[in-house]
C-alpha positions in Angstrom: 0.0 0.0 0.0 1.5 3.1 -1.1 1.3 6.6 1.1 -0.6 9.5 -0.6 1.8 12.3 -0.8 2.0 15.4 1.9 0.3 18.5 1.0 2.7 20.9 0.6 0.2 23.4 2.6 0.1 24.0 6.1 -3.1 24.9 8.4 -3.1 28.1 9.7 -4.8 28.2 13.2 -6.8 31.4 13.6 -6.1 31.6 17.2 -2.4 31.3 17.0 -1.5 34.1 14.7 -1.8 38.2 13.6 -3.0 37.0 10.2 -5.4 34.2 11.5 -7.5 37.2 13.9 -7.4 39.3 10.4 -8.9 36.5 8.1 -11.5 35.5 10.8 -12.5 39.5 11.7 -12.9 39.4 7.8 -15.0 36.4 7.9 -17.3 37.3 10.7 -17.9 40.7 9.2 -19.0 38.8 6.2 -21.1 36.9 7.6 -22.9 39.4 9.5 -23.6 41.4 6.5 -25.1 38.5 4.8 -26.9 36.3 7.5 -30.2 38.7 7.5 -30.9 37.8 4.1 -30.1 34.6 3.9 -32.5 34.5 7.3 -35.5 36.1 5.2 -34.6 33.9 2.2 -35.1 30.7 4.1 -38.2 31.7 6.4 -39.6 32.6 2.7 -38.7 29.3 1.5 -40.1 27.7 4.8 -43.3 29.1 4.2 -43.4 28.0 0.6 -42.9 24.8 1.8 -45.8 25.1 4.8 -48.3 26.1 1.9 -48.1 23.4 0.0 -47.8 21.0 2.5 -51.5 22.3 4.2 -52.6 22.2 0.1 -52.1 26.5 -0.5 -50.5 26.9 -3.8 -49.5 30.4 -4.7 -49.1 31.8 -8.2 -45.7 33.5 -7.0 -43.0 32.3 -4.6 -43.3 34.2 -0.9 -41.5 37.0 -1.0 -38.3 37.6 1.7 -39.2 39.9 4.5 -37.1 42.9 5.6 -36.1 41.5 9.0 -34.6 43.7 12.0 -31.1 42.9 12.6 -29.9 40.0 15.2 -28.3 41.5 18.3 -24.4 41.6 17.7 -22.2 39.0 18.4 -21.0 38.7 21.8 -18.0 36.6 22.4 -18.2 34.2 25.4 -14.9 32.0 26.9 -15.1 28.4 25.8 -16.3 25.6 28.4 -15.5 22.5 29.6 -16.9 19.5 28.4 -20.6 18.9 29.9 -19.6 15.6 31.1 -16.9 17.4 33.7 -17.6 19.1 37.0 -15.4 21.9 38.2 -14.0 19.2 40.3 -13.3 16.8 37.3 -15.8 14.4 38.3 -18.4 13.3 35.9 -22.1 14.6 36.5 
């Protein structure tokens, strides 16, 4: 059985470096500029799909509602493991 070659790339931990915090800033920003429409696109589609399922066919697809923004994103310390007490212990 032969190895499959290395990849000649290496990961790049977003935690563990300068350019890591500036490709995941950039990522979050994106995201938050697009996740209210994509929110109103698929409560659209949900409903869509609730009309026909209860027999309510429309002549046009529902339209996407303008949506208030989410609350911003609020950055809270990772956790340990349900499973582990403060003492270590398992629950």
């Amino acid at each position: 059985m032969t190895r499959p070659p290395r990849s000649s790339t290496k990961t790049l931990f977003a935690t563990d470096h300068e350019a890591g915090e500036r490709i995941m800033s950039h990522l979050y920003g994106k995201a938050v500029a697009e996740q209210p429409q994509m929110r109103a696109e698929a409560l659209a589609r949900l409903e869509d799909e609730r009309d026909a399922k209860a027999g309510r066919l429309g002549l046009f697809d529902a339209i996407p509602r303008q949506l208030g923004p989410l609350p911003p994103y609020r950055h809270e310390p990772p956790q340990a493991p349900y499973w582990l007490s403060p003492s270590g212990q398992s629950r």
